[in-house]
C-alpha positions in Angstrom: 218.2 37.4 188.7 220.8 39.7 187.4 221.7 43.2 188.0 223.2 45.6 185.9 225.3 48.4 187.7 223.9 50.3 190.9 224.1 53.9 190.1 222.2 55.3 192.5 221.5 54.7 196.3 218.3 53.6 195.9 219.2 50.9 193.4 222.3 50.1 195.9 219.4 49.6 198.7 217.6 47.3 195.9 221.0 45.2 195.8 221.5 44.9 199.3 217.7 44.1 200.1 218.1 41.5 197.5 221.1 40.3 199.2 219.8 40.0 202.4 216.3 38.4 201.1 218.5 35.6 199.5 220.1 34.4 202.3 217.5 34.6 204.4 215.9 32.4 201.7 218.7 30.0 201.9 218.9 29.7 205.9 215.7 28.0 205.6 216.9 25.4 203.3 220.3 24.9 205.6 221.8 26.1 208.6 224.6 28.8 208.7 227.2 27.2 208.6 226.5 25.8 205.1 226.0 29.4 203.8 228.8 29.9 201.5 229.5 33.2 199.9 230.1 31.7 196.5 226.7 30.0 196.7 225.1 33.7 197.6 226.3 35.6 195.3 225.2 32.6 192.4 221.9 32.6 193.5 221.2 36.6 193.5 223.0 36.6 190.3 226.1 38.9 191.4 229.9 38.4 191.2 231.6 37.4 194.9 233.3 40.8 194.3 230.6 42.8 193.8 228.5 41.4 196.8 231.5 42.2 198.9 231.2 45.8 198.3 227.9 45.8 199.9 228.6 43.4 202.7 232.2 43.3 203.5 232.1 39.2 204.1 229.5 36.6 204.8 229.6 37.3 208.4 228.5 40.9 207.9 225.3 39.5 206.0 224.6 36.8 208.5 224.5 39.6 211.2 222.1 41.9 209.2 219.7 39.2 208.8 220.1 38.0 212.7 218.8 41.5 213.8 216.4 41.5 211.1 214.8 38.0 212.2 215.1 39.1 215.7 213.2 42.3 215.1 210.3 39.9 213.2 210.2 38.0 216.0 209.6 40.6 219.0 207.0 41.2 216.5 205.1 37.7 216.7 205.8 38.3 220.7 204.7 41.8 221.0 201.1 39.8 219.6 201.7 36.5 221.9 201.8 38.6 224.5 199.6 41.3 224.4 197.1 40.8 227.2 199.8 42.3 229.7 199.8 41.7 233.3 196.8 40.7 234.8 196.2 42.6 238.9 194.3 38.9 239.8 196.9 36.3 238.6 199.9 35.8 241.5 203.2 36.4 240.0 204.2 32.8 239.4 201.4 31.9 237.5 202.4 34.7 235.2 205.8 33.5 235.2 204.5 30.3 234.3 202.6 31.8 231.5 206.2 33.7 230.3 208.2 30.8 230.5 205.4 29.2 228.0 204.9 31.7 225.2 208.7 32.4 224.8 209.7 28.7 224.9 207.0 27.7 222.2 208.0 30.9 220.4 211.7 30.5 220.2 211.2 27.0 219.2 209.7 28.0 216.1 211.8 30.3 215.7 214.9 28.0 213.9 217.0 30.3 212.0 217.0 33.1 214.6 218.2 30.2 216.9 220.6 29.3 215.1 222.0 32.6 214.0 221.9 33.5 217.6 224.3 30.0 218.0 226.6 31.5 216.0 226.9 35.0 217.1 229.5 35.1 219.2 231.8 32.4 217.9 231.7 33.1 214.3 229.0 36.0 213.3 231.5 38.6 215.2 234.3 37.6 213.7 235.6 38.2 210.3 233.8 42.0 210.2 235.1 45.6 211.3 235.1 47.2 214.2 231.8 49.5 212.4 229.9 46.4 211.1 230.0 45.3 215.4 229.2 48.5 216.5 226.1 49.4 214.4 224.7 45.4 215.4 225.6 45.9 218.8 223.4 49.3 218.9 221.0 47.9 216.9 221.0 43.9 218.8 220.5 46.5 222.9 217.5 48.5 220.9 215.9 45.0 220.4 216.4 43.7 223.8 215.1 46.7 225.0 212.1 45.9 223.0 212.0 42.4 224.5 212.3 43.9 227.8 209.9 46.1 227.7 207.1 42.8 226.1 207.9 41.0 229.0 207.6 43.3 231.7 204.0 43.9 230.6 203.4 41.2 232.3 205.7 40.9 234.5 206.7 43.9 235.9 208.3 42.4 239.0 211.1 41.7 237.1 212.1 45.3 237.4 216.4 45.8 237.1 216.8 42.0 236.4 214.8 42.0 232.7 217.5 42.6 230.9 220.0 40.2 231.8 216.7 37.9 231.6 215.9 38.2 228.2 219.6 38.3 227.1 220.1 34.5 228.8 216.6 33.4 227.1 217.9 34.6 224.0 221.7 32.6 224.9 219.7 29.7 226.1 217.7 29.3 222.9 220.7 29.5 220.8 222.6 26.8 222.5 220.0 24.8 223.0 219.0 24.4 219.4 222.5 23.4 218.3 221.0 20.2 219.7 217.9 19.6 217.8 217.6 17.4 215.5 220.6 15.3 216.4 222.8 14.2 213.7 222.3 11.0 211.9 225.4 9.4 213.7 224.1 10.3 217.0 220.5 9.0 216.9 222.0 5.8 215.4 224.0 5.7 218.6 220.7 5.8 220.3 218.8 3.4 218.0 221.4 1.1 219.0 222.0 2.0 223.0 218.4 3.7 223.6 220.1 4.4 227.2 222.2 6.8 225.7 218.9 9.3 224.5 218.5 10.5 227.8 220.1 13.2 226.9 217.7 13.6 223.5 216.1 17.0 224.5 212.5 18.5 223.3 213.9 22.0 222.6 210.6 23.5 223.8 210.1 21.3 226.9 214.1 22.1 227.8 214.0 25.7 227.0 210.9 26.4 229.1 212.6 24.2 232.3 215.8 26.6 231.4 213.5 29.7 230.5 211.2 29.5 234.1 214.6 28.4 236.1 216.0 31.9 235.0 212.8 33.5 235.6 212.3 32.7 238.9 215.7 33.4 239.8 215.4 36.7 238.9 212.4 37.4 240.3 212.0 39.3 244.0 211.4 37.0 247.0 207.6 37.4 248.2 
């Protein structure tokens, strides 16, 4: 596509939209680390320079469309999860039940995995002191959301929520870095199949990780 100038704000919101809607196209084809800025701005049909002036580098577009992905999925969970707390099920077996839907949702959930991967090591780097501030009020309104999802049905959780969706969210990330192994590594374990022990299921691992947390957090009974 090609633009001609933006000359109003709406047609600046029309750029940046199809900005954002680009990448976010091309995170499914590769993971973030392969997004290139020259490659974005060929693909929406802009010069470098001019997508610069509505994202100040490629990190400040990869952190936009982390909070956007993240606000699509507490979406999808807000629906996983809406039969709430139930008075007759003991509080394990809805911990049980937690640890399930988020691990199989996360899973799916690639490019908000990996985005959350690189957050802190290369997403928050590169971009001002604004761009950080804006996601960081924007990233505690979401886990707000998240907290308040899964304290419907488990409300035990109380004062330790937060810090439990926060790790989940970590756990996820770092997690997924893992899966699918390179092509060097699982020739390694074609060749020694005693080295795939450590060849994780991401949803089997992050639910083990996932109820760990849980139950830590969790009051005594």
């Amino acid at each position: 596509m090609e633009f001609q100038r933006a000359r109003s704000e709406e047609q600046r919101e029309i750029r940046r939209t199809a900005i954002l809607d680009t990448a976010a196209a091309m995170l499914r084809e590769m993971p973030v680390s392969d997004l290139a800025l020259n490659e974005l701005s060929r693909r929406v049909g802009l010069a470098k320079s001019n997508v610069l002036r509505y994202f100040e580098s490629r990190e400040a577009v990869l952190l936009e469309l982390l909070d956007r992905f993240f606000g699509a999925w507490l979406s999808e969970l807000e629906e996983q999860l809406a039969t709430g707390a139930d008075d007759r099920e003991e509080m394990t077996t809805r911990a049980h039940r937690l640890a399930d839907v988020l691990s199989r949702s996360l899973a799916e959930q690639s490019v908000l995995c990996d985005l959350i991967a690189a957050q802190g090591g290369v997403l928050e780097h590169n971009v001002s002191t604004e761009v950080v501030r804006r996601h960081k009020r924007s990233s505690l309104a979401r886990l707000a959301t998240m907290r308040m999802l899964v304290t419907r049905l488990l409300p035990e959780l109380d004062d330790g929520a937060q810090g439990f969706c926060f790790m989940t969210l970590v756990s996820a990330g770092a997690l997924s870095a893992y899966v699918p192994p390179p092509a060097a590594v699982l020739a390694a374990y074609a060749d020694e199949p005693e080295l795939a022990v450590v060849d994780l299921d991401l949803r089997a691992t992050l639910r083990s990780v996932v109820l760990a947390t849980l139950l830590g957090a969790l009051p005594r009974t």
